[in-house]
KOLBA-305494 format. One record per residue: residue number from 1; chain; x, z, y of N, C-alpha, C, O in turn. Coordinates in steps of 0.2 Angstrom, whole numbers, padded with zeros to 4 digits. Each point is the difference from the previous one (the first is absolute). Layout:
pt n:NUM	chain:A	n.X:X	n.Z:Z	n.Y:Y	ca.X:X	ca.Z:Z	ca.Y:Y	c.X:X	c.Z:Z	c.Y:Y	o.X:X	o.Z:Z	o.Y:Y
...
This chain:
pt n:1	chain:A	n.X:-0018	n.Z:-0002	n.Y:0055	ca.X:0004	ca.Z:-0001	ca.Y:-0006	c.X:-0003	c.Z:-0004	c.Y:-0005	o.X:-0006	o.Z:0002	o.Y:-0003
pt n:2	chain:A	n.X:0009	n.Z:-0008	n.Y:0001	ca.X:-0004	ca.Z:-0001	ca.Y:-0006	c.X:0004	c.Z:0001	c.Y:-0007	o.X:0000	o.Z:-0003	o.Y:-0005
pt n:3	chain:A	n.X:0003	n.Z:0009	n.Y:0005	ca.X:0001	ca.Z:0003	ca.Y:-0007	c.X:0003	c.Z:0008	c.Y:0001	o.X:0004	o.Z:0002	o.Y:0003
pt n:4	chain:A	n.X:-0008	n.Z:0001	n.Y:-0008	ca.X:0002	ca.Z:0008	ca.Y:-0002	c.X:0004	c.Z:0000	c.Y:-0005	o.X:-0001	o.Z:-0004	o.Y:-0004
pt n:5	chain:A	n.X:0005	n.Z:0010	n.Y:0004	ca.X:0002	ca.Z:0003	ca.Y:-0004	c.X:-0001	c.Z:0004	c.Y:-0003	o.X:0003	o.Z:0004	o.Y:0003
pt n:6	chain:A	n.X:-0006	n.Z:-0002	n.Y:-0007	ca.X:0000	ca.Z:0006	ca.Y:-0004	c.X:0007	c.Z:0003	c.Y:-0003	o.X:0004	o.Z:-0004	o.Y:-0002
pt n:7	chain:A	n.X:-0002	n.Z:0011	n.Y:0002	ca.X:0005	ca.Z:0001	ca.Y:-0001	c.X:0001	c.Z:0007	c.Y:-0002	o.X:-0004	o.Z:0004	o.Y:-0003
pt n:8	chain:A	n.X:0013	n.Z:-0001	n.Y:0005	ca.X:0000	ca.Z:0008	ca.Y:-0004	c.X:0006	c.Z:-0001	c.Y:0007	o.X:0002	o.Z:-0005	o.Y:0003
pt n:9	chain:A	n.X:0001	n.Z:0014	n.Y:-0005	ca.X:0005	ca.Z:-0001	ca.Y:0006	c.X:0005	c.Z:0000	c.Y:-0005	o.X:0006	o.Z:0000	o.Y:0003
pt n:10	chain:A	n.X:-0005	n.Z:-0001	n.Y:-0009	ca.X:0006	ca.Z:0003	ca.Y:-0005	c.X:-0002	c.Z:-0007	c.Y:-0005	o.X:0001	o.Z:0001	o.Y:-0006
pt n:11	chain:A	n.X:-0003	n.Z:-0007	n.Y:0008	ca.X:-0001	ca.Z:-0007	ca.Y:-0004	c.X:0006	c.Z:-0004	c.Y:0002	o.X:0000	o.Z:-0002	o.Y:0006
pt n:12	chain:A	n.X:0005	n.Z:0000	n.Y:-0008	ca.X:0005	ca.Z:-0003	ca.Y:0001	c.X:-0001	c.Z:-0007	c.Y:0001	o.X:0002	o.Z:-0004	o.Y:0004
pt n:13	chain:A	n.X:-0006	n.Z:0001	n.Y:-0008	ca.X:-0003	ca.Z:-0007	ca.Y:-0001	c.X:-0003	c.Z:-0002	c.Y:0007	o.X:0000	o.Z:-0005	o.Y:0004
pt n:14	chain:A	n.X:-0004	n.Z:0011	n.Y:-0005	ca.X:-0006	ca.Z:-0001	ca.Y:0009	c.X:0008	c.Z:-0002	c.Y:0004	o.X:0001	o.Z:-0005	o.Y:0003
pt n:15	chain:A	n.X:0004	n.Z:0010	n.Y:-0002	ca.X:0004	ca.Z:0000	ca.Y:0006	c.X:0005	c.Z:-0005	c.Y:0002	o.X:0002	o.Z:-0001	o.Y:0005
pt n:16	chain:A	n.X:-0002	n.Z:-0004	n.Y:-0012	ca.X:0003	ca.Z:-0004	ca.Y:0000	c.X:-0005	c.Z:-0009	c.Y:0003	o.X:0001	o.Z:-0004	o.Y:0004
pt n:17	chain:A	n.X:-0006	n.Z:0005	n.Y:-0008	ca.X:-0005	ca.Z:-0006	ca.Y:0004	c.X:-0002	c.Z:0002	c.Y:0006	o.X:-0002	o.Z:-0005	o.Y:0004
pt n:18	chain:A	n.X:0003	n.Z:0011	n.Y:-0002	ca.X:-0001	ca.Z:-0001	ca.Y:0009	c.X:0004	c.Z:0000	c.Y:0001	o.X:0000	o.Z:-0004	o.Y:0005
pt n:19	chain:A	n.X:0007	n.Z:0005	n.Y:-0005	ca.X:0006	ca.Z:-0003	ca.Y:0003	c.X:0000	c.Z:-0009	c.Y:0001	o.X:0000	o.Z:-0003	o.Y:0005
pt n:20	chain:A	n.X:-0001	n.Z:0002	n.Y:-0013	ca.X:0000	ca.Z:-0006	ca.Y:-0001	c.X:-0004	c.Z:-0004	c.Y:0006	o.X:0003	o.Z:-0003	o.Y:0004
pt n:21	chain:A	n.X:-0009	n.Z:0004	n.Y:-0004	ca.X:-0006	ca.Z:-0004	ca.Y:0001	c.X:0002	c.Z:0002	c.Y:0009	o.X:-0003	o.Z:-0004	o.Y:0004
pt n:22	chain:A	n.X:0006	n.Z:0010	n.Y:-0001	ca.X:0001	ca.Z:0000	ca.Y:0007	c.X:0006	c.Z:-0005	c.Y:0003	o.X:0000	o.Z:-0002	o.Y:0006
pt n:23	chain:A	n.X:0004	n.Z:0001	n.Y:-0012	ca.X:0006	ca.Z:-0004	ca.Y:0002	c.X:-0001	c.Z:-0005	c.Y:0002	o.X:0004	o.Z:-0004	o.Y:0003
pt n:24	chain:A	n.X:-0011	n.Z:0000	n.Y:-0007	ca.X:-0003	ca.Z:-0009	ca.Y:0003	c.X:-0005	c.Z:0002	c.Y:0003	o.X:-0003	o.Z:-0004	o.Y:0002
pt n:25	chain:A	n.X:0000	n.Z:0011	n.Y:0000	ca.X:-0003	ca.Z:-0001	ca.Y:0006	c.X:-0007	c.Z:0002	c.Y:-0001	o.X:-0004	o.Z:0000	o.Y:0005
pt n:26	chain:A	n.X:0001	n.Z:0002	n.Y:-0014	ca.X:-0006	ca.Z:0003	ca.Y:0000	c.X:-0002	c.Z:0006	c.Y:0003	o.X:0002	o.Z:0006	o.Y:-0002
pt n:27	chain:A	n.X:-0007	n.Z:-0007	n.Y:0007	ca.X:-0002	ca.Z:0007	ca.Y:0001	c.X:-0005	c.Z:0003	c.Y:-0004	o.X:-0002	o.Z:-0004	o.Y:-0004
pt n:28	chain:A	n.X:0000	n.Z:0012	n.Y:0002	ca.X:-0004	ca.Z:0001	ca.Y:-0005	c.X:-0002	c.Z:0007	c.Y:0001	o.X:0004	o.Z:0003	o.Y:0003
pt n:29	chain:A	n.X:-0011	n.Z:0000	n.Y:-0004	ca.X:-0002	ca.Z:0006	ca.Y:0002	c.X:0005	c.Z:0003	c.Y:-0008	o.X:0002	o.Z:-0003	o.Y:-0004
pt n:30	chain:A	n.X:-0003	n.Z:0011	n.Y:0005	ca.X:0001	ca.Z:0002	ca.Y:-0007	c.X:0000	c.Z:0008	c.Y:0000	o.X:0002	o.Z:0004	o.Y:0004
pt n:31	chain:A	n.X:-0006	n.Z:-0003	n.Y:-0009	ca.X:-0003	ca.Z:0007	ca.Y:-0003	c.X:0002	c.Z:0004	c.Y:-0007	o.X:-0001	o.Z:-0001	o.Y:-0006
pt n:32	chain:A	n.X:0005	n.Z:0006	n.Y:0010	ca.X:0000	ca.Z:0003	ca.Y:-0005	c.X:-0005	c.Z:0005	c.Y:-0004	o.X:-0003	o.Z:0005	o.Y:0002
pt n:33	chain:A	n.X:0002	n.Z:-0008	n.Y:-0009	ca.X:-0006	ca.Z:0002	ca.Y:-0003	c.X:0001	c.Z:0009	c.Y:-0005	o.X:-0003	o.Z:0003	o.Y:-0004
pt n:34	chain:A	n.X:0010	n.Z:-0001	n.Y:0006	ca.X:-0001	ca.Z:0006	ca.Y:-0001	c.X:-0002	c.Z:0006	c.Y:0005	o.X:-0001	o.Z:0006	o.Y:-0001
pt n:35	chain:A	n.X:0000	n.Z:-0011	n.Y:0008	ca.X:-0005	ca.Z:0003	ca.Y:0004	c.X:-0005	c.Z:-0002	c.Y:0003	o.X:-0003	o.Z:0002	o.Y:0006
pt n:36	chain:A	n.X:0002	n.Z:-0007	n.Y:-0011	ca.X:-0007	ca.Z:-0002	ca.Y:0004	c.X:-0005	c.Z:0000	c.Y:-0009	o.X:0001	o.Z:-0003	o.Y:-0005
pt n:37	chain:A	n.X:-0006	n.Z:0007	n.Y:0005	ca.X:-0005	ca.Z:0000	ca.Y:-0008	c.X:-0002	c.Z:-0005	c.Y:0000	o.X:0000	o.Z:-0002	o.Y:-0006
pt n:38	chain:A	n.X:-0004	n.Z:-0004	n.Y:0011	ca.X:-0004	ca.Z:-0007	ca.Y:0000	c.X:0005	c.Z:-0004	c.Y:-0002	o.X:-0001	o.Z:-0005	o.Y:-0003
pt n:39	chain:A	n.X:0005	n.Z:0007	n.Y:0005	ca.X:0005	ca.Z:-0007	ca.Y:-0002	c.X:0005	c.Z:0000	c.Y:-0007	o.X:0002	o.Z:-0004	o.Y:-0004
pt n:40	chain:A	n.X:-0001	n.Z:0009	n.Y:0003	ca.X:0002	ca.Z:0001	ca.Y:-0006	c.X:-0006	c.Z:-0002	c.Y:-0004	o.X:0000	o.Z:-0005	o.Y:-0002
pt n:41	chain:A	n.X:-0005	n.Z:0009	n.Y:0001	ca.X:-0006	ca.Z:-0002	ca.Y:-0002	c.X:-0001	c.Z:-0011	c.Y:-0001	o.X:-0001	o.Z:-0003	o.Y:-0006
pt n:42	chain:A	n.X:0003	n.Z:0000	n.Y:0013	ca.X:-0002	ca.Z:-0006	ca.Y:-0001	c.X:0006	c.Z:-0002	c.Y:-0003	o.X:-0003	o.Z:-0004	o.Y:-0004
pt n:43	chain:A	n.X:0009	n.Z:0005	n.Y:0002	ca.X:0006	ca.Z:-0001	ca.Y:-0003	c.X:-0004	c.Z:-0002	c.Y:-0007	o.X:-0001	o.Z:-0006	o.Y:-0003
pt n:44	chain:A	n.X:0000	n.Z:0012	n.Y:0000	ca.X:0000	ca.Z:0000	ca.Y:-0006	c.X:-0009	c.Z:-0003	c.Y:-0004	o.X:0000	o.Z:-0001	o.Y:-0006
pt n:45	chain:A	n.X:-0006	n.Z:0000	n.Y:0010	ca.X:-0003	ca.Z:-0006	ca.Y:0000	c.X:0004	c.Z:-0008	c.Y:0001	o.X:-0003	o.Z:-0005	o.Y:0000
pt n:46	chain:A	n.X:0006	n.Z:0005	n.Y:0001	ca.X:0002	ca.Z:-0005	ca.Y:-0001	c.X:0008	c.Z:-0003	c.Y:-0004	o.X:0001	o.Z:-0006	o.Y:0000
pt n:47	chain:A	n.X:0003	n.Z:0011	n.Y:-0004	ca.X:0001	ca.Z:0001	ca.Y:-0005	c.X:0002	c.Z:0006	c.Y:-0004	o.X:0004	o.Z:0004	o.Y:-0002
pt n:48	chain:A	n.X:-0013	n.Z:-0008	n.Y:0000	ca.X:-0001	ca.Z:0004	ca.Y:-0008	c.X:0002	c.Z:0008	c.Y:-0002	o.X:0003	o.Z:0002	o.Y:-0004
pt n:49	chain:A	n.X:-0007	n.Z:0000	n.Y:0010	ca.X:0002	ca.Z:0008	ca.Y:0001	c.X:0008	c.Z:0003	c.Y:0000	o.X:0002	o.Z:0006	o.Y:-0001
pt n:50	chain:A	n.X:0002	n.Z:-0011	n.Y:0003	ca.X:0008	ca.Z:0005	ca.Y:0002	c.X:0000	c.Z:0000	c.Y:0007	o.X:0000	o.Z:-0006	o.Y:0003
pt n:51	chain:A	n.X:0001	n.Z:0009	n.Y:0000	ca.X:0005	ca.Z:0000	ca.Y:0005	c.X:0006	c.Z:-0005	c.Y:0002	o.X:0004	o.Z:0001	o.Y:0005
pt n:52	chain:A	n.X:-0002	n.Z:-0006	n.Y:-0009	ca.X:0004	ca.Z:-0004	ca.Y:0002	c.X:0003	c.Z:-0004	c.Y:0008	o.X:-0003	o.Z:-0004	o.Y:0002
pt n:53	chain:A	n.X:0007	n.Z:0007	n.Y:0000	ca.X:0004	ca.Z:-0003	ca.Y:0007	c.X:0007	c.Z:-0003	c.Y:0000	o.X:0004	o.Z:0002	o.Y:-0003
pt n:54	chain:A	n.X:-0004	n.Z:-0007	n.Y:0007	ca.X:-0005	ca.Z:-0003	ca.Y:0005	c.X:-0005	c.Z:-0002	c.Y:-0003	o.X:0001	o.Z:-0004	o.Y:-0005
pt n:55	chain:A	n.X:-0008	n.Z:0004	n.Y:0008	ca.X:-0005	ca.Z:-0005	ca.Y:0002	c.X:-0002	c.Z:-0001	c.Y:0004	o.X:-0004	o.Z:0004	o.Y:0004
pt n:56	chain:A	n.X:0005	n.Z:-0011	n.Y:-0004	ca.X:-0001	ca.Z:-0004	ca.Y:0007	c.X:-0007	c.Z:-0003	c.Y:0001	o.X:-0003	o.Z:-0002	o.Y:-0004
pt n:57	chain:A	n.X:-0001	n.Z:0002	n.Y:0010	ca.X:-0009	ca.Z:0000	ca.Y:0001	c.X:0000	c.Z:-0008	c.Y:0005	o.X:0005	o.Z:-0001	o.Y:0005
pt n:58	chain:A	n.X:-0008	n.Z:-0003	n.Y:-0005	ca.X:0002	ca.Z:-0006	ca.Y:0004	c.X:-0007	c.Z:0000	c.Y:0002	o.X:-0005	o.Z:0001	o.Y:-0003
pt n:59	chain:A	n.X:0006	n.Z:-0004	n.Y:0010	ca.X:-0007	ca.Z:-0001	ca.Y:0005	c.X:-0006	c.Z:-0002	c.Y:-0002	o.X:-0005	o.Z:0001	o.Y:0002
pt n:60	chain:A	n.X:0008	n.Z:-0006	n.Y:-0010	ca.X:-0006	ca.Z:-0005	ca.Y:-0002	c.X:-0003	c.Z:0006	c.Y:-0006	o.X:-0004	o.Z:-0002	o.Y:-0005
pt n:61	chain:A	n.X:0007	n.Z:0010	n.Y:0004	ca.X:-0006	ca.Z:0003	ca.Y:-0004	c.X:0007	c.Z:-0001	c.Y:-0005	o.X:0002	o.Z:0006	o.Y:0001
pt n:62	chain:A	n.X:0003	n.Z:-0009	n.Y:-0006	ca.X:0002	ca.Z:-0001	ca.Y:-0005	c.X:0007	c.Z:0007	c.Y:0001	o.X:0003	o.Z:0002	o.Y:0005
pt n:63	chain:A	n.X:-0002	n.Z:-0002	n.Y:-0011	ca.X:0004	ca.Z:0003	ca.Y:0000	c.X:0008	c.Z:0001	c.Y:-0005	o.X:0001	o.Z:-0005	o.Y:-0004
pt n:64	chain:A	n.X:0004	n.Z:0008	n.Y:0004	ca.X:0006	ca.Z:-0005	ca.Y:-0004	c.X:0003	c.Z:0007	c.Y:-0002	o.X:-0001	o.Z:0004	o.Y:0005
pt n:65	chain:A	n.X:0004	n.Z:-0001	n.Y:-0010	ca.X:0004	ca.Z:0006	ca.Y:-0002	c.X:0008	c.Z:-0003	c.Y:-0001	o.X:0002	o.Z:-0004	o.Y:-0003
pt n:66	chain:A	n.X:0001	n.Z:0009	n.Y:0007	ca.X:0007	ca.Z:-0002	ca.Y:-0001	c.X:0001	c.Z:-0007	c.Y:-0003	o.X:0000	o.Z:-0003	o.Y:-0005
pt n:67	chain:A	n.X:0001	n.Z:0001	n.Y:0014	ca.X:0002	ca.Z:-0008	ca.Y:0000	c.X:0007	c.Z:0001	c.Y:0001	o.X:0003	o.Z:0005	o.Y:0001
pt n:68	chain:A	n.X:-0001	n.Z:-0013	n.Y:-0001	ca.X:0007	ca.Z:-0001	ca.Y:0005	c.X:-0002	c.Z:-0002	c.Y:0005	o.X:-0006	o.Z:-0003	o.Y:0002
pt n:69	chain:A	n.X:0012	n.Z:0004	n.Y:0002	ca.X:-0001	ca.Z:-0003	ca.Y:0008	c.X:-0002	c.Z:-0008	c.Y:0000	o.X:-0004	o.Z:-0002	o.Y:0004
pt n:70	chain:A	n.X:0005	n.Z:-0001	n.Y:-0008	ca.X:-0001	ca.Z:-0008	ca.Y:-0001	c.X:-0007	c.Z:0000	c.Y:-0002	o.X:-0004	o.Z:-0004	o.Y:0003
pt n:71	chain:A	n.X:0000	n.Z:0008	n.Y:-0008	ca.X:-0007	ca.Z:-0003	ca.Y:-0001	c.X:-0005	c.Z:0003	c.Y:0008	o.X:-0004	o.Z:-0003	o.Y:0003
pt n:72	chain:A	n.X:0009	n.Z:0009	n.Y:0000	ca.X:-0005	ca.Z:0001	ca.Y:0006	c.X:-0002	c.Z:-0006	c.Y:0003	o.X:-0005	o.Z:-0003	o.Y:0001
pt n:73	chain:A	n.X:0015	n.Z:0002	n.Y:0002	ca.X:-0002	ca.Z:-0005	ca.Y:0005	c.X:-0004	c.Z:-0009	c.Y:-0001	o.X:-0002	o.Z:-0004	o.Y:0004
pt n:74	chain:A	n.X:0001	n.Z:0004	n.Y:-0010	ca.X:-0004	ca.Z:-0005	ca.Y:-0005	c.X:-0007	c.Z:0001	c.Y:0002	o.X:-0004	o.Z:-0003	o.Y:0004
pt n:75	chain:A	n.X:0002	n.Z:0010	n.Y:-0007	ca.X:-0006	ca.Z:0001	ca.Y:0003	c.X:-0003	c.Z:0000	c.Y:0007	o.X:-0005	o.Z:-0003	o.Y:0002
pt n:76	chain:A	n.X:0010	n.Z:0005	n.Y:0001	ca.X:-0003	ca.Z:0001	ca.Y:0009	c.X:0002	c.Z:-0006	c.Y:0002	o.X:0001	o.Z:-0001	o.Y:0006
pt n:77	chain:A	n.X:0000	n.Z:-0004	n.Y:-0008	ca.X:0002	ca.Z:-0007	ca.Y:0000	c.X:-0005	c.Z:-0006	c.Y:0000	o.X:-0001	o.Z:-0005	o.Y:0003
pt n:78	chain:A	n.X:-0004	n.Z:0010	n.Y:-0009	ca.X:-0005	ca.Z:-0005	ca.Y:-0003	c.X:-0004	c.Z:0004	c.Y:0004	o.X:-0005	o.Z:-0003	o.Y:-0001
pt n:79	chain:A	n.X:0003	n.Z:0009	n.Y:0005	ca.X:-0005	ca.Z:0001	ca.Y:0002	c.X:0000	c.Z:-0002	c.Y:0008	o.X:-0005	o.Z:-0001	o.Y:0003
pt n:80	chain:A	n.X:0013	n.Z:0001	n.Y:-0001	ca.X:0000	ca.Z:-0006	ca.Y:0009	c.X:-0005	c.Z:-0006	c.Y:-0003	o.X:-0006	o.Z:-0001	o.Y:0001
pt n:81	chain:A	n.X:0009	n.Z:-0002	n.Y:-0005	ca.X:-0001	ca.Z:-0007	ca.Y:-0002	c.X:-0008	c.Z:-0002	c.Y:0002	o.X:-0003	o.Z:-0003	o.Y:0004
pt n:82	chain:A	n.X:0000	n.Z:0009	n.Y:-0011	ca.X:-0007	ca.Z:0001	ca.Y:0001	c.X:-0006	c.Z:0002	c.Y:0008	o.X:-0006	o.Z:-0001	o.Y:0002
pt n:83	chain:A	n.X:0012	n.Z:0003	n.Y:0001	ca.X:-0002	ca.Z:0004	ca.Y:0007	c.X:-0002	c.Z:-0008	c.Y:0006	o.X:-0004	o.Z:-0002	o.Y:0005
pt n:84	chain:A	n.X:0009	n.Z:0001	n.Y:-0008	ca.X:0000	ca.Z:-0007	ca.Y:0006	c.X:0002	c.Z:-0006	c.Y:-0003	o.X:0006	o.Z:-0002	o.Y:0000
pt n:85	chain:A	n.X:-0011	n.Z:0001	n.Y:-0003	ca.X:0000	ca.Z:-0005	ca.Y:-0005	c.X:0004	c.Z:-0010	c.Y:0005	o.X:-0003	o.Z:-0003	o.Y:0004
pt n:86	chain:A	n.X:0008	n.Z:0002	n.Y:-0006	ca.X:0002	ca.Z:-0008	ca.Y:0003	c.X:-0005	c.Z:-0003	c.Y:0004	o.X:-0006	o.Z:-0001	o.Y:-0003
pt n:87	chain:A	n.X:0008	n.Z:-0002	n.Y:0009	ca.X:-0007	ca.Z:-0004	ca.Y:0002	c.X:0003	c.Z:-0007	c.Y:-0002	o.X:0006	o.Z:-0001	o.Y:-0003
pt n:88	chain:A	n.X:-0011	n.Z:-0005	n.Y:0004	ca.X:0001	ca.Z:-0006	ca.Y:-0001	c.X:0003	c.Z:-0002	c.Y:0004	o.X:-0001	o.Z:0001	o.Y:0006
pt n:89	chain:A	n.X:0007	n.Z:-0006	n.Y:-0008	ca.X:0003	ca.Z:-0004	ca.Y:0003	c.X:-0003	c.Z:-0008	c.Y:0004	o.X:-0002	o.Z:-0005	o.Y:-0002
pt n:90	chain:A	n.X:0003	n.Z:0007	n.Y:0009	ca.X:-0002	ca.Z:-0007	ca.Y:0001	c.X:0002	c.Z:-0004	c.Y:0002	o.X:-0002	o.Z:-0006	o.Y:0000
């Protein structure tokens, strides 16, 4: 999978961007960080000590706090692009 979710089971926002993001087709692991301590843990190292969910973790290490379904698929857009960079036309 190249993106996690961090999440809650009572996060409305989380339930709505994985609907979203399943209906074009994104696959995504996802953890709930009121039962998981390391992830909730990394949650909030990476914004500024809250707990804030969703937060999304991307293969290349970067991370994104309640996006919309549009900056996802932006992001996993530019990380294809990166993955297998266009070859030259001959």
């Amino acid at each position: 999978m190249s993106v996690t979710m961090y999440t809650t089971q009572w996060c409305g926002f989380c339930k709505r961007l994985k609907a979203q993001l399943a209906r074009v087709g994104v696959e995504m692991a996802e953890i709930d960080i009121e039962r998981d301590e390391a992830a909730a843990q990394f949650v909030e190292s990476v914004n500024g000590g809250n707990q804030t969910v969703p937060t999304l973790l991307f293969a290349d290490g970067t991370t994104m706090c309640n996006p919309s379904a549009a900056q996802v698929q932006a992001k996993l857009a530019k990380l294809d692009s990166a993955a297998s960079p266009e070859q030259a036309v001959s």
